[in-house]
C-alpha positions as CSV (number, residue, x, y, z in Angstrom):
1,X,-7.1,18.3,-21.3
2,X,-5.2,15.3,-23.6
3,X,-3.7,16.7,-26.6
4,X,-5.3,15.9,-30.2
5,X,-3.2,12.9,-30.4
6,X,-5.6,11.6,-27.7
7,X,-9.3,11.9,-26.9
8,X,-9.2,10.4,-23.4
9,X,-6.1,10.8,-20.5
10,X,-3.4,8.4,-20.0
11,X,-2.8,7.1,-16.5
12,X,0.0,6.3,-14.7
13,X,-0.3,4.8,-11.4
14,X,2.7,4.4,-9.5
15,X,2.5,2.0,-6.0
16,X,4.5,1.7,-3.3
17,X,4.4,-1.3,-0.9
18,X,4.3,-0.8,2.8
19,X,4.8,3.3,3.0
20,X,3.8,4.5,6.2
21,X,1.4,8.3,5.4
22,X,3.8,10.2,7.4
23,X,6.7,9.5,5.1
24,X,5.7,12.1,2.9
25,X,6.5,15.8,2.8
26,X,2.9,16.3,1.5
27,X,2.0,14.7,4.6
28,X,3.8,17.1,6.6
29,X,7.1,14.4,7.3
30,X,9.7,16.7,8.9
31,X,12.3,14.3,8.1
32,X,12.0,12.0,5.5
33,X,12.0,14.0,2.7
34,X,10.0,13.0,-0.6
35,X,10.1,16.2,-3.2
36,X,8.6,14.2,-6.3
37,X,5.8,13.0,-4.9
38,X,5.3,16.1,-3.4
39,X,5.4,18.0,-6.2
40,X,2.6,15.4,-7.9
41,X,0.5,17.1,-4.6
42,X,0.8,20.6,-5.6
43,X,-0.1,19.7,-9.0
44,X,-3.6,17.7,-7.8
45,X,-5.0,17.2,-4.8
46,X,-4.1,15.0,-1.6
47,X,-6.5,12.7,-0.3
48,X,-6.0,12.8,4.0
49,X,-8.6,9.9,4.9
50,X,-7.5,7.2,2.2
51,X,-8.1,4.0,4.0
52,X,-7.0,0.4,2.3
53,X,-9.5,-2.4,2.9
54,X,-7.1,-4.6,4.1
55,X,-3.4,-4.3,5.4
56,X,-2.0,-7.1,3.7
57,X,-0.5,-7.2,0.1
58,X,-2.0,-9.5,-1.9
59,X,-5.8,-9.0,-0.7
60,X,-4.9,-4.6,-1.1
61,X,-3.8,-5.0,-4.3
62,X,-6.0,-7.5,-5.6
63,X,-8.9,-5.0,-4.4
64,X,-7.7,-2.3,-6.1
65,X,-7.5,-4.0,-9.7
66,X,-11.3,-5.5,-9.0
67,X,-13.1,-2.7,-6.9
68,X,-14.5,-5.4,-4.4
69,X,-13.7,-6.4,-1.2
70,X,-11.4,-10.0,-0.8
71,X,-14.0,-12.1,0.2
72,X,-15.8,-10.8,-2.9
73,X,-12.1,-11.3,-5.4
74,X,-10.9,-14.4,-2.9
75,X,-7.8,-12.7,-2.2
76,X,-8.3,-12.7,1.5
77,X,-4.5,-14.4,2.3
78,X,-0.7,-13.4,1.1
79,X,-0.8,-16.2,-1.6
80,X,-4.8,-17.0,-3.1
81,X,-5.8,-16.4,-6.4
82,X,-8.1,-14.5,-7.7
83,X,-11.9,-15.7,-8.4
84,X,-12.0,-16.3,-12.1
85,X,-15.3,-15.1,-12.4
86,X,-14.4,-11.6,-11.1
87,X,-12.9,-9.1,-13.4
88,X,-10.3,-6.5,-13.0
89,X,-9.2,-3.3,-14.3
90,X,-8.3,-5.0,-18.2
91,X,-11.0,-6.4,-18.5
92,X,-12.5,-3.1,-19.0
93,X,-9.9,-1.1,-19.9
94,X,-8.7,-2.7,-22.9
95,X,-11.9,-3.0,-24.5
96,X,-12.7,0.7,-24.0
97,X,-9.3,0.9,-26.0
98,X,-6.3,1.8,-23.5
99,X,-3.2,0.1,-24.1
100,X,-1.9,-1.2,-20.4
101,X,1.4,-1.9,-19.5
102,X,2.7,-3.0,-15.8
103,X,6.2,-2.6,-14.2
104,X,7.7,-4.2,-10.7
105,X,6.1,-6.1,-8.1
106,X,2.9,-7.7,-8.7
107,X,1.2,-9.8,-6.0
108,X,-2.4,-9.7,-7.0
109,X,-2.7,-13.2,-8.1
110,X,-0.2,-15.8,-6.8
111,X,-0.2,-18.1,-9.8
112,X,-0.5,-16.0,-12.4
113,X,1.7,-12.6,-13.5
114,X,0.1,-9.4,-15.0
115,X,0.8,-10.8,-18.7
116,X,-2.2,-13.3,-18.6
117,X,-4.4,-10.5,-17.1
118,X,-3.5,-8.5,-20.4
119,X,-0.4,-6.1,-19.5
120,X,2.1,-5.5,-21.5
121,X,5.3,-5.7,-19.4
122,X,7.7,-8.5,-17.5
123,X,5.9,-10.9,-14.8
124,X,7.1,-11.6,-11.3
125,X,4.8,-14.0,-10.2
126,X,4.0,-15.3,-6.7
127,X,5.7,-13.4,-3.8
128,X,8.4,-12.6,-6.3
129,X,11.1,-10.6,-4.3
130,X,14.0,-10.3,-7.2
131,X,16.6,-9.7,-5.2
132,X,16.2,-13.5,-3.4
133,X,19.0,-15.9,-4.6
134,X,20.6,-13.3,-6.6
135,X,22.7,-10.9,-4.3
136,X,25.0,-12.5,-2.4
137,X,24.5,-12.4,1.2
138,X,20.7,-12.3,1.3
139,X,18.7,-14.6,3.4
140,X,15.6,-13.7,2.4
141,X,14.1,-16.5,-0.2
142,X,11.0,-16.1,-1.8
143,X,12.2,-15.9,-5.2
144,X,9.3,-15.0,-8.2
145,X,8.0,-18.7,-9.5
146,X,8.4,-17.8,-13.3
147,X,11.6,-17.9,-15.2
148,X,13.9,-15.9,-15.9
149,X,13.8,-13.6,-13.6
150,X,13.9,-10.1,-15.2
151,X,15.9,-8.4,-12.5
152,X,18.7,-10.8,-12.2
153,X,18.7,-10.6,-16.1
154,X,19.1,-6.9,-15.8
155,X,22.1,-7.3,-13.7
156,X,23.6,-8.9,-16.3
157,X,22.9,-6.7,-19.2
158,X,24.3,-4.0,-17.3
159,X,27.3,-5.8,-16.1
160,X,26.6,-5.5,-12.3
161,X,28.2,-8.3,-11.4
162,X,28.6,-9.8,-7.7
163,X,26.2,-7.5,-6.3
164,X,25.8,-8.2,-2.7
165,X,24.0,-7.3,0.7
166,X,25.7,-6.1,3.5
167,X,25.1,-4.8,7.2
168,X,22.0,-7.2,7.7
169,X,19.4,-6.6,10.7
170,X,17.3,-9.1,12.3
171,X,15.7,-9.1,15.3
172,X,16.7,-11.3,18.4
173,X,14.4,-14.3,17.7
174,X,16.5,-17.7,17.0
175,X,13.4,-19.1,14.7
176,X,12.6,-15.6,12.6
177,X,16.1,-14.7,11.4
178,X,15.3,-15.0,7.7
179,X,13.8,-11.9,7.2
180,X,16.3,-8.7,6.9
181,X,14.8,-5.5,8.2
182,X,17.2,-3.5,6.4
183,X,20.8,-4.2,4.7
184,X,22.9,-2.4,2.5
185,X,22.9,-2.9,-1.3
186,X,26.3,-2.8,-1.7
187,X,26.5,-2.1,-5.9
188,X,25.7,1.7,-7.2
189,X,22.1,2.7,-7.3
190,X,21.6,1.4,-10.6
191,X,21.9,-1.8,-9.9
192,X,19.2,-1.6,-7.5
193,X,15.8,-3.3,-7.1
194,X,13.6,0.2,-7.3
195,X,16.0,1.6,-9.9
196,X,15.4,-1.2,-12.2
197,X,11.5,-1.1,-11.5
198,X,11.9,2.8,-12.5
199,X,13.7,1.8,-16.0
200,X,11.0,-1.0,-16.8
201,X,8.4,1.6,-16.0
202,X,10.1,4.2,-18.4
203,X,10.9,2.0,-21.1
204,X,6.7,0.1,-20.8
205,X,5.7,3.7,-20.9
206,X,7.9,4.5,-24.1
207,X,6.2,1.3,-25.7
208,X,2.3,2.4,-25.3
209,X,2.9,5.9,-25.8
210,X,3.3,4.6,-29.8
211,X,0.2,5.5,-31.6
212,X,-2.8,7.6,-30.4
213,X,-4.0,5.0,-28.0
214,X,-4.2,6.3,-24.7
215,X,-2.7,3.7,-21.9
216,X,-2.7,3.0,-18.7
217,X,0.2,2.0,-16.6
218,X,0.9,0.7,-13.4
219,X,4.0,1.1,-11.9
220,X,5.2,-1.0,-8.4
221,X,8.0,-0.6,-6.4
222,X,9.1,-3.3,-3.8
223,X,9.8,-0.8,-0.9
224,X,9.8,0.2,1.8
225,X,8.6,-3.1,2.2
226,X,11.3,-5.2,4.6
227,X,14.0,-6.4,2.9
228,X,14.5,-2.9,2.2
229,X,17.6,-2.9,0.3
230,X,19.3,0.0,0.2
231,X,22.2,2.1,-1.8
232,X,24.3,4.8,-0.9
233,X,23.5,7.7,-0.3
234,X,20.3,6.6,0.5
235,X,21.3,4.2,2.8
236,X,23.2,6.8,5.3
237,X,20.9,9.5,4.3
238,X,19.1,10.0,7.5
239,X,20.8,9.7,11.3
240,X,19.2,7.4,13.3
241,X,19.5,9.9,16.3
242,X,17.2,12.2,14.3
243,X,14.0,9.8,15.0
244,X,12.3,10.9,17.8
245,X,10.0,7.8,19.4
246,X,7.0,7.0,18.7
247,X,4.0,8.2,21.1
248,X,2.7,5.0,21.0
249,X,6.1,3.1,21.5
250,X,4.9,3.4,25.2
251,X,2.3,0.1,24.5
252,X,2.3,-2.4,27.1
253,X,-0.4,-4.8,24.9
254,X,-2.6,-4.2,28.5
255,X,-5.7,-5.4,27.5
256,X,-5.0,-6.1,23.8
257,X,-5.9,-9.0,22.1
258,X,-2.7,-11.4,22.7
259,X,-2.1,-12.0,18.9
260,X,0.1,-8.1,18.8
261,X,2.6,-9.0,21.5
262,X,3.1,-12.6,19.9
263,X,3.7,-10.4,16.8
264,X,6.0,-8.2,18.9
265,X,7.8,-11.7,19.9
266,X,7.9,-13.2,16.5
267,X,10.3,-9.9,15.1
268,X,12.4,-9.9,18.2
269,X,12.7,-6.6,18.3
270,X,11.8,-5.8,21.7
271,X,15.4,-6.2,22.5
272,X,17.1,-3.3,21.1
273,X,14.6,-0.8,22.7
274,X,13.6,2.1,20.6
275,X,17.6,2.2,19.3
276,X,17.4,-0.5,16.8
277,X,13.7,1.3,15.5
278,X,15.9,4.3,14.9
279,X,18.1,2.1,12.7
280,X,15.7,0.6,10.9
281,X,13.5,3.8,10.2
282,X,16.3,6.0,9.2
283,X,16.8,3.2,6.5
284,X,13.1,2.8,5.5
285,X,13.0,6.9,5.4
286,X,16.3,6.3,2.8
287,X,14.5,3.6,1.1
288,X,11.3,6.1,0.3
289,X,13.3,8.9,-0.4
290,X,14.9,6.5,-2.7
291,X,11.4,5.6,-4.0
292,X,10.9,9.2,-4.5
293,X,13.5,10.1,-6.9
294,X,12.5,7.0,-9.1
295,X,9.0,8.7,-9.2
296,X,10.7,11.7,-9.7
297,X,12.6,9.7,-13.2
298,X,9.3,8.8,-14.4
299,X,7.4,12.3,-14.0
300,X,10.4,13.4,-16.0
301,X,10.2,10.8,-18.9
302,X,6.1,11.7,-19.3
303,X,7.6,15.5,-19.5
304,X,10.0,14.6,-21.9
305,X,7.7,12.6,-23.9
306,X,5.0,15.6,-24.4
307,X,2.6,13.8,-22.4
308,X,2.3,14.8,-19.1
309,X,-0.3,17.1,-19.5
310,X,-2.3,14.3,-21.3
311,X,-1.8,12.2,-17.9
312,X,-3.5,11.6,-14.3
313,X,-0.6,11.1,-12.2
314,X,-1.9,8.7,-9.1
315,X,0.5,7.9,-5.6
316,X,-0.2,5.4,-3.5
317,X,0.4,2.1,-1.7
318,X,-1.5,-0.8,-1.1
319,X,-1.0,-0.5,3.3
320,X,1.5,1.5,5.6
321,X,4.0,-0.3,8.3
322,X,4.0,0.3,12.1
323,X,7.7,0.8,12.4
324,X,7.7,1.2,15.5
325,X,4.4,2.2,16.6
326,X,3.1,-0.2,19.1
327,X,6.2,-1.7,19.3
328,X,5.2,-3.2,16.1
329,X,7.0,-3.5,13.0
330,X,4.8,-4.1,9.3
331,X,1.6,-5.3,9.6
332,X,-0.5,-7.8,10.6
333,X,-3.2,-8.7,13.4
334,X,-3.7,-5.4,14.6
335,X,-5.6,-2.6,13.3
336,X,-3.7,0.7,13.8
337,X,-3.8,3.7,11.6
338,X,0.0,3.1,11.1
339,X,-1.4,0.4,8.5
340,X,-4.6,1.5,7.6
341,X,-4.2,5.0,7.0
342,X,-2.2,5.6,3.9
343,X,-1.0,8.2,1.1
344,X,-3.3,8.4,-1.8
345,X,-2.4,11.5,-4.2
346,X,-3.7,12.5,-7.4
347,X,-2.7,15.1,-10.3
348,X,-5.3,15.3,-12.8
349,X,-4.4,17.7,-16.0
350,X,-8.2,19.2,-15.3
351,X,-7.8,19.6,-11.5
352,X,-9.4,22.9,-10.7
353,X,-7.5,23.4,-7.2
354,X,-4.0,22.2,-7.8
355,X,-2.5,21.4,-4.3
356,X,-6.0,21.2,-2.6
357,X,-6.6,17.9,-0.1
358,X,-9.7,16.3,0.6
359,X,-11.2,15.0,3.8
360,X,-13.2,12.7,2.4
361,X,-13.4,8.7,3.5
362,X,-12.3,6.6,0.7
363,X,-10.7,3.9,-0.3
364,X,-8.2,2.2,-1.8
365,X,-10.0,0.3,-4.1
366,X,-12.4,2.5,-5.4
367,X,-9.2,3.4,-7.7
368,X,-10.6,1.3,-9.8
369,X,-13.8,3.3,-10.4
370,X,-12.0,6.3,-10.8
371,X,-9.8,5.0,-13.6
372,X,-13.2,3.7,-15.1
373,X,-14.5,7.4,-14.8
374,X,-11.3,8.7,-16.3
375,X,-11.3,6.6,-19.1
376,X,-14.5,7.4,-19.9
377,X,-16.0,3.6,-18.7
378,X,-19.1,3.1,-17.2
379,X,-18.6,1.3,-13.6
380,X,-20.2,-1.9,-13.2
381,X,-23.1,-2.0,-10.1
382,X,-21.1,-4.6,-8.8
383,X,-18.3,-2.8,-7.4
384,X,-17.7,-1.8,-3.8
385,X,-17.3,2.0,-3.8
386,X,-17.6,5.5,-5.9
387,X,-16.0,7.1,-8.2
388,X,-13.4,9.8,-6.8
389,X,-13.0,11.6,-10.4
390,X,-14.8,14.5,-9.0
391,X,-12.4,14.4,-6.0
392,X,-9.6,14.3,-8.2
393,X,-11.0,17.7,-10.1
394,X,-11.5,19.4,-6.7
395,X,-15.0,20.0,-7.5
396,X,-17.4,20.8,-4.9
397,X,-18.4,17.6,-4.1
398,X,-18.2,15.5,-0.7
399,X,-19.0,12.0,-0.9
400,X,-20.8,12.4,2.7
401,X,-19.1,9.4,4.1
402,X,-18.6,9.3,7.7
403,X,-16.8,6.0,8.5
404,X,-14.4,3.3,6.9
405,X,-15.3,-0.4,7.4
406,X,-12.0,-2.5,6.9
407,X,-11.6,-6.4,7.0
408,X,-8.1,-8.7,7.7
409,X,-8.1,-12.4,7.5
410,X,-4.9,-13.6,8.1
411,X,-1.0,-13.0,8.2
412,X,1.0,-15.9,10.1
413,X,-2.3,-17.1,11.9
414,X,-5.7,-16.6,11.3
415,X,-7.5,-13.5,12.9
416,X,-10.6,-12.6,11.3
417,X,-10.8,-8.9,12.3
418,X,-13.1,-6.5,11.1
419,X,-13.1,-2.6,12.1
420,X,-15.6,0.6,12.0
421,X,-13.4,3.8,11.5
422,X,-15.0,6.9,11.7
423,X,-13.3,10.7,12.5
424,X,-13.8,10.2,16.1
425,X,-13.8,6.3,17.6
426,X,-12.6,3.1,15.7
427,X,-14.2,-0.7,17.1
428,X,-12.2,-3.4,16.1
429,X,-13.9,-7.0,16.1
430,X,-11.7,-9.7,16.5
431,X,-13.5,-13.1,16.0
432,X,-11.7,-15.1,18.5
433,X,-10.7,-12.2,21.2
434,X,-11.7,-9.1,22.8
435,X,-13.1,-6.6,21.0
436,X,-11.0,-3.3,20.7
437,X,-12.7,0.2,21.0
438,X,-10.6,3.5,20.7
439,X,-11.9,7.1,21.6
440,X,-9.3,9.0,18.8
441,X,-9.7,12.5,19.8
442,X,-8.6,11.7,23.3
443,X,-6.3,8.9,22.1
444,X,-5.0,9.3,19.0
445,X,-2.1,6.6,19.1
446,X,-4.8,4.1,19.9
447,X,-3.0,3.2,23.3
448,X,-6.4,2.4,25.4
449,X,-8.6,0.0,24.9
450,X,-11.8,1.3,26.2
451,X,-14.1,-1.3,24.9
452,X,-15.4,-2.6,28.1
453,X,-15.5,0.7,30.1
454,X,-19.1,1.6,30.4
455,X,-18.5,5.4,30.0
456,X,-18.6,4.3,26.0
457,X,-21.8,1.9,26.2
458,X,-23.3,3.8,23.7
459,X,-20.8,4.5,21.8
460,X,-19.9,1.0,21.4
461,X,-23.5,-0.2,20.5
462,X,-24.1,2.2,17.4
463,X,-20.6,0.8,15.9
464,X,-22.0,-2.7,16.4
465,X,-25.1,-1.6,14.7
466,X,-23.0,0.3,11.6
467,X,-20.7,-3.0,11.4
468,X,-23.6,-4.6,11.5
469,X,-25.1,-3.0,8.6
470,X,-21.7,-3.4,6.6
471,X,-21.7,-6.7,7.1
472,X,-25.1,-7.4,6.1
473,X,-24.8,-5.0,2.7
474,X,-21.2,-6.5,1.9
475,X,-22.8,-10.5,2.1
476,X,-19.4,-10.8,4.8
477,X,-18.6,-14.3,5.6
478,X,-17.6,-13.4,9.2
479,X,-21.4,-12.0,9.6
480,X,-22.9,-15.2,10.7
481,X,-20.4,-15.4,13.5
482,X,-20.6,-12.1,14.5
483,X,-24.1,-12.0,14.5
484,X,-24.2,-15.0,16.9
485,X,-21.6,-14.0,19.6
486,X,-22.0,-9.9,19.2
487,X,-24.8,-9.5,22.2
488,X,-22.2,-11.9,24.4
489,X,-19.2,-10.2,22.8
């Protein structure tokens, strides 16, 4: 329970980008190994059917600060804006009297930072990658659009000068060489990008925790996302060797919508066979574990403060990354549970069941009624989900959902996919190709596409009908269409 400096919890919400669920010890990795975030787990509860409503960045994370879906917020691409009618997390928060502060990556709203949405902390607006036109040697350029940019500055301050990346992998494909997989941050590991997110999240934190204000933060990492930039020891932390492949590394794209082996074509990774996936997972699994230990700082600043048993504690990230799977690398036009699935762990101080895990279908977004419901804020009708407070307290309680419905708009080309997940099959509509229908329990790595085999007729028609009724509920502009073409589909 919060101490008497307090009435109400702080929260502290810390968000990875692009971490794949079995990257986490709590997950049951075998390799990677991720003791901080773990030990968050045995001190709350694990959630093992999180789903995010959309595996792209922007749209995620713009869901998850405004508890609707994107067509609802008008995130639905990598760089839109947000509606200006629809409000997010502050706008209830700090009414209700919670101070909120924000650290890292941001990429909710592509023209404005988290300032103008009423954080306390440093912008990075747009795409915002710091690193871009700042260490020598980096291709990648999608620099944040606001000046200065705080990382570079912090370089400076600390005197890391002429920082630079080494070891750079691309994939084969003479137009897409822009984009490093991996390369090594060749400086210490303070000067790295997820170090200096940690120390703007400690000293943010050390700024609301003035007063008897409770606050929320929300801390973001860059990573794993690609580039993943990465220190020693991190960077030659795991052997390559070590990775076994992928079950579904075996994909031939036979009779799968052509959009995933253009995909395949546009990272040109095809090339190196399953080789160059074991170099750039074992430097992915070094970036999280790298992540990991920055979590780990954090945790241990709250402790040192006096306040971590005033504090929900809340791991996550806004979509995973194939690496690999389907010979597939981040996300995009395909629906796989590499990107949809993803790690969603929560310590509340009042948690009944410490290092319980839920079973539960939920969502990504419905953080945002949960950090109401902590802070003691009524949630608006208007949002798309429930509350998972009681989740978080490992009470009794089941939310008695039995499927997922997830939406994807675009990510270099338009797609228009919709999907119903549920514990057994997952239909995938694609609006402009063939529909996709897995059975999971006798193919989990989603490998055959039995959507036209009439064995699953019936199968197939009651997801239409539950899509159907998703569509309907959630005013989707794809409905019209898919209303249309569904009996010919």
């Amino acid at each position: 329970m919060p101490s008497s400096k307090r009435n109400r919890p702080n929260i502290v919400m810390i968000l990875s980008d692009q971490q794949r669920i079995d990257t986490i010890g709590a997950y049951g990795s075998t390799i990677c190994r991720t003791p901080n975030i773990d030990s968050i787990a045995a001190r709350g509860i694990r959630f093992d059917n999180a789903f995010t409503p959309s595996a792209i960045c922007s749209p995620a994370r713009a869901s998850l600060f405004t508890g609707v879906y994107p067509h609802k917020h008008g995130v639905m691409r990598n760089y839109d804006c947000l509606n200006s009618d629809v409000p997010g997390l502050t706008d209830y928060l700090i009414p209700a009297g919670y101070k909120c502060g924000y650290a890292g990556k941001w990429h909710v709203d592509d023209e404005k930072g988290p300032t103008e949405f009423g954080f306390v902390g440093r912008d990075f607006v747009g795409y915002a990658f710091p690193g871009s036109r700042v260490l020598d040697g980096l291709q990648f350029d999608l620099p944040p659009k606001n000046s200065p940019n705080h990382y570079e500055e912090y370089l400076k301050e600390r005197g890391f000068d002429g920082i630079s990346v080494k070891n750079r992998f691309v994939g084969t494909n003479p137009t897409n060489q822009e984009q490093e997989m991996f390369a090594l941050h060749d400086g210490p590991v303070e000067s790295c990008i997820e170090y200096f997110v940690a120390e703007e999240a400690i000293r943010t934190i050390d700024e609301l925790d003035e007063g008897e204000q409770p606050f929320f933060m929300w801390a973001n990492f860059w990573g794993p996302h690609s580039p993943s930039l990465v220190p020693e020891p991190y960077y030659s932390m795991y052997n390559p060797s070590d990775i076994p492949e992928h079950p579904s590394y075996r994909e031939t794209f036979e009779n799968k919508p052509y959009g995933q082996k253009l995909v395949e074509k546009l990272w040109g990774l095809g090339d190196y066979g399953w080789k160059g996936f074991q170099e750039i997972t074992a430097r992915y699994f070094g970036h999280c574990t790298l992540i990991d230990d920055m979590v780990g700082r954090i945790v241990t600043r709250l402790e040192a403060c006096g306040i971590l048993e005033d504090t929900v504690l809340i791991y996550g990230t806004d979509h995973g990354d194939c690496m690999g799977a389907h010979r597939l690398i981040e996300k995009g036009t395909f629906m796989y549970d590499e990107i949809y699935h993803i790690p969603l762990i929560v310590a509340h101080p009042s948690c009944e069941q410490p290092g319980s895990a839920n079973s539960d279908f939920v969502y990504l977004h419905e953080l945002m009624n949960s950090i109401l419901d902590v802070a003691g804020v009524e949630s608006p009708a208007h949002l798309d989900g429930d509350s998972l407070l009681p989740q978080m307290l490992c009470q009794d309680h089941s939310n008695g959902r039995t499927e997922v419905f997830c939406t994807f708009e675009s990510h270099f080309f338009e797609a228009n996919q919709r999907m119903i997940r549920t514990a057994d099959h997952q239909f995938t509509f694609n609006a402009a190709d063939r529909g996709e229908l897995y059975d999971l329990r006798a193919d989990p790595y989603q490998l055959e596409n039995v959507y036209e085999n009439p064995a699953y007729d019936e199968i197939r028609r009651e997801l239409i009908a539950r899509m159907d009724a998703h569509m309907k509920r959630l005013g989707d502009p794809q409905h019209p269409w898919f209303s249309r073409i569904i009996g010919a589909y």
